[in-house]
C-alpha positions as protocol buffer text, in pm:
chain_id: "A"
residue {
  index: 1
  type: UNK
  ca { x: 2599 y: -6659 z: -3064 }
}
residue {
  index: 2
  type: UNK
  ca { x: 2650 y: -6322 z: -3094 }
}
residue {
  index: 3
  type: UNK
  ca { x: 3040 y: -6182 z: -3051 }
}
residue {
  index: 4
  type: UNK
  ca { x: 3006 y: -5908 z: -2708 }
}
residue {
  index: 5
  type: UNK
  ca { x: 3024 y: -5581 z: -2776 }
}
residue {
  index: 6
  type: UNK
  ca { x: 3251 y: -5393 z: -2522 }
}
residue {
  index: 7
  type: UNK
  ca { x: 3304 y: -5033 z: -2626 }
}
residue {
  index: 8
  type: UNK
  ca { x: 3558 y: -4797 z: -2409 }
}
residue {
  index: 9
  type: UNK
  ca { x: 3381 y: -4543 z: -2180 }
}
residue {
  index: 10
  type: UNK
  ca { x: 3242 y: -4246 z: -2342 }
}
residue {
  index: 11
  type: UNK
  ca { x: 3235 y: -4421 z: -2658 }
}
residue {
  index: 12
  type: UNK
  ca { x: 2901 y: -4590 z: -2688 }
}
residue {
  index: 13
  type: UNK
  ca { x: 2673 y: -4527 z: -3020 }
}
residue {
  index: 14
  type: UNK
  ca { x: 2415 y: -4277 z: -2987 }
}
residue {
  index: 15
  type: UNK
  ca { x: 2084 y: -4449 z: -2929 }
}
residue {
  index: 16
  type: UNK
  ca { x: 1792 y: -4284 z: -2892 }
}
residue {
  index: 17
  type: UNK
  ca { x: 1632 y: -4240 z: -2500 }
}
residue {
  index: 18
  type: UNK
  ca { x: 1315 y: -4388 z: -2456 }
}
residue {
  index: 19
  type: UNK
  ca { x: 1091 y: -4337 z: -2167 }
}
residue {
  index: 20
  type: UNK
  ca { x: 1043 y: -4634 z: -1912 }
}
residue {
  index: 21
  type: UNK
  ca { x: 738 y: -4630 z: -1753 }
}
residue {
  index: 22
  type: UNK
  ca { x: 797 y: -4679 z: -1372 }
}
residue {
  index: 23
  type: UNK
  ca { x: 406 y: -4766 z: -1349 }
}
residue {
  index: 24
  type: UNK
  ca { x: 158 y: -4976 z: -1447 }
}
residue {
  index: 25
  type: UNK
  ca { x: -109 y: -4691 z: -1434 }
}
residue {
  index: 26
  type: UNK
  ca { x: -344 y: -4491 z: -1703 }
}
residue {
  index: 27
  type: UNK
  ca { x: -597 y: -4260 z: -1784 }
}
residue {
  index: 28
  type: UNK
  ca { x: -909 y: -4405 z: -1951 }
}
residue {
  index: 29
  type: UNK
  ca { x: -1199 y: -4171 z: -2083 }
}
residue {
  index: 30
  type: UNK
  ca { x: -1566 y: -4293 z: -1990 }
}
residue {
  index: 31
  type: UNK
  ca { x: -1883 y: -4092 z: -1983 }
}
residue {
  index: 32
  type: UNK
  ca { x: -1898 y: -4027 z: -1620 }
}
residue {
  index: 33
  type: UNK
  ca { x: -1571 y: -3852 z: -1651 }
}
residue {
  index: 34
  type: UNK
  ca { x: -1185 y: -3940 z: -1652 }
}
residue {
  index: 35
  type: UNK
  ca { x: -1027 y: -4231 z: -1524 }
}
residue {
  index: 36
  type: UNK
  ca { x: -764 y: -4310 z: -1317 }
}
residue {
  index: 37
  type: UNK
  ca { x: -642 y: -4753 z: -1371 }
}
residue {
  index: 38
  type: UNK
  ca { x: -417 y: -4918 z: -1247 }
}
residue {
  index: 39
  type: UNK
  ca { x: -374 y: -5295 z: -1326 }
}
residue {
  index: 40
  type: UNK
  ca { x: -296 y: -5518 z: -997 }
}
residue {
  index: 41
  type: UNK
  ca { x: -93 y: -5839 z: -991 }
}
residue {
  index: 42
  type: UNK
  ca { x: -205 y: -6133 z: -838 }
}
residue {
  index: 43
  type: UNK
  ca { x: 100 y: -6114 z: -586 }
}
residue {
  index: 44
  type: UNK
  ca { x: 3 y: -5793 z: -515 }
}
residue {
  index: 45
  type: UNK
  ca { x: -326 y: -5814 z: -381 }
}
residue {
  index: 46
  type: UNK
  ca { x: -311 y: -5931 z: -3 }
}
residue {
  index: 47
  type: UNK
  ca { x: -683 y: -5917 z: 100 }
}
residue {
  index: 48
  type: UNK
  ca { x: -1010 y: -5918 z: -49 }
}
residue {
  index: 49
  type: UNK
  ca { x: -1231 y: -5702 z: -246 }
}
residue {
  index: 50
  type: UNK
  ca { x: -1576 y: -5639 z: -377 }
}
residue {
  index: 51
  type: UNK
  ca { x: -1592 y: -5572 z: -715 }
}
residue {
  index: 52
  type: UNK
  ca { x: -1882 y: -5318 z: -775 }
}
residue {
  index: 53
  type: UNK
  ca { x: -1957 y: -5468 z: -1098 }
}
residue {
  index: 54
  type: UNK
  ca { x: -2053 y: -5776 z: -1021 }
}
residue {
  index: 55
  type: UNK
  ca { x: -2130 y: -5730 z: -638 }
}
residue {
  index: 56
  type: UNK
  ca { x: -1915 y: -6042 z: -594 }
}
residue {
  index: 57
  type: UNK
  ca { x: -1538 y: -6088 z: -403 }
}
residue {
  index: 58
  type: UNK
  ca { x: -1257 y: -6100 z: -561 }
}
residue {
  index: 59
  type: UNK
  ca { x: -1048 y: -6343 z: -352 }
}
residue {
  index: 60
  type: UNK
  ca { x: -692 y: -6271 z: -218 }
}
residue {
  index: 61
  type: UNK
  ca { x: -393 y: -6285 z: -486 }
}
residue {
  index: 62
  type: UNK
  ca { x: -611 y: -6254 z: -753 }
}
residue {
  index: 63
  type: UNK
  ca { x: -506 y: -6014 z: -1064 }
}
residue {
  index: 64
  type: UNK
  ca { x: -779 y: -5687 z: -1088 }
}
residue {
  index: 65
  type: UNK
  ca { x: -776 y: -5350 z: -1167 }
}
residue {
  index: 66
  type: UNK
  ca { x: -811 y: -5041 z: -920 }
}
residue {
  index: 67
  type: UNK
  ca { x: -1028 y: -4717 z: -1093 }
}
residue {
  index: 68
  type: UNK
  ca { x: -1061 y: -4420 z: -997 }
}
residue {
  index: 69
  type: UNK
  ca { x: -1260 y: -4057 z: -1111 }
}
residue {
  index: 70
  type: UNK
  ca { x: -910 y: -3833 z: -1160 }
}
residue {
  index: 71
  type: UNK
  ca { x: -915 y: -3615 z: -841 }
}
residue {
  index: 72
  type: UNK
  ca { x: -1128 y: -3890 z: -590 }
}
residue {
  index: 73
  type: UNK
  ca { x: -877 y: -4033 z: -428 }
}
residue {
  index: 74
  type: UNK
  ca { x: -1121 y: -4196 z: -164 }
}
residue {
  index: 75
  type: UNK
  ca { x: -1283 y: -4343 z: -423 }
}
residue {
  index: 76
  type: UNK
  ca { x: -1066 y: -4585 z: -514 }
}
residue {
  index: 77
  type: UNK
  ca { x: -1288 y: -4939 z: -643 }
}
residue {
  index: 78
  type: UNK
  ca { x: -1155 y: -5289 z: -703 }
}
residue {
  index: 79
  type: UNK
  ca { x: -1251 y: -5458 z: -996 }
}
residue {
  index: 80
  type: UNK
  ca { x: -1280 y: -5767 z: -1181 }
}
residue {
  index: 81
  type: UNK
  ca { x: -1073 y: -5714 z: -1487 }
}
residue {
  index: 82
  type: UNK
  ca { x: -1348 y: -5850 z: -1740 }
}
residue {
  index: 83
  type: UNK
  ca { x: -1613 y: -5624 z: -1499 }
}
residue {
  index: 84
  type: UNK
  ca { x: -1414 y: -5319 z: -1550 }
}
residue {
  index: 85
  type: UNK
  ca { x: -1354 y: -5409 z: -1934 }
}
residue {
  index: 86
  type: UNK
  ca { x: -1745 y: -5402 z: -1934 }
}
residue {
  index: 87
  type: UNK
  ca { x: -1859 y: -5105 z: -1724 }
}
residue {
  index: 88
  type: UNK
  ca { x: -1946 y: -4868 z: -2040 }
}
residue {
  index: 89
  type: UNK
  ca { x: -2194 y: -5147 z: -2194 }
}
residue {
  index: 90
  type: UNK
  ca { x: -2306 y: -5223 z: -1819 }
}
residue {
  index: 91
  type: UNK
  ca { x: -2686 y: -5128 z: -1739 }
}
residue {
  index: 92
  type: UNK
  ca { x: -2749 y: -4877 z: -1460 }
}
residue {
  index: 93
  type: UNK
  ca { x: -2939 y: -5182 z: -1237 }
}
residue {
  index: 94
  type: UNK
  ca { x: -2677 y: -5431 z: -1133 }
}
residue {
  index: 95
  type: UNK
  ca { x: -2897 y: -5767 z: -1148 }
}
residue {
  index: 96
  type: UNK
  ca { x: -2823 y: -6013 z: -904 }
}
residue {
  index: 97
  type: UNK
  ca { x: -2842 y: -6416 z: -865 }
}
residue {
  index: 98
  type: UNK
  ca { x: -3081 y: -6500 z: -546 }
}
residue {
  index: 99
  type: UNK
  ca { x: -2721 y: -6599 z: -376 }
}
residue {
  index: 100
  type: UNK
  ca { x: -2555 y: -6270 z: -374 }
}
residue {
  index: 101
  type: UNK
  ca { x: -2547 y: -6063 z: -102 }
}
residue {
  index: 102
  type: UNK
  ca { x: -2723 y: -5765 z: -60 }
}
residue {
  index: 103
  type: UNK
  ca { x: -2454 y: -5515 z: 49 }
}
């Protein structure tokens, strides 16, 4: 084990400040303009979502990601995390299974 190192007030070595990131959000560049992501824990979420990806829920307490256009607020969309990795290779018609919901 390592012997403590107490040093007397005012006396520390100089280290270098980095910056802490007090948030888990970032910008992300796509063609339909600039991103706004934040990643979402699965204790986080309290309620359910639709993913627009996939037109499918994502159930409560599950880990996703929240996107945004930079300046839409309102338009805020939860998304699976492997259907937001995806959107840029993603077709413009969604196809869906004969189960899913049409809304």
């Amino acid at each position: 084990m390592s012997p403590r190192r107490n040093y007397p007030k005012n006396r520390r070595p100089d280290t270098p400040e980095r910056e802490i990131s007090t948030s888990n959000q970032s910008f992300e560049e796509h063609e339909d303009g600039d991103y706004i992501v934040r990643k979402i824990t699965g204790s986080s979420s309290t309620k359910p979502y639709r993913c627009p990806g996939c037109d499918q829920m994502i159930p409560m307490a599950t880990p996703h990601t929240v996107a945004w256009l930079d300046g839409d607020e309102d338009g805020r969309r939860h998304w699976h995390n492997g259907c937001w990795a995806k959107k840029a290779h993603r077709r413009p018609n969604t196809e869906r299974t004969r189960n899913a919901p049409r809304y």
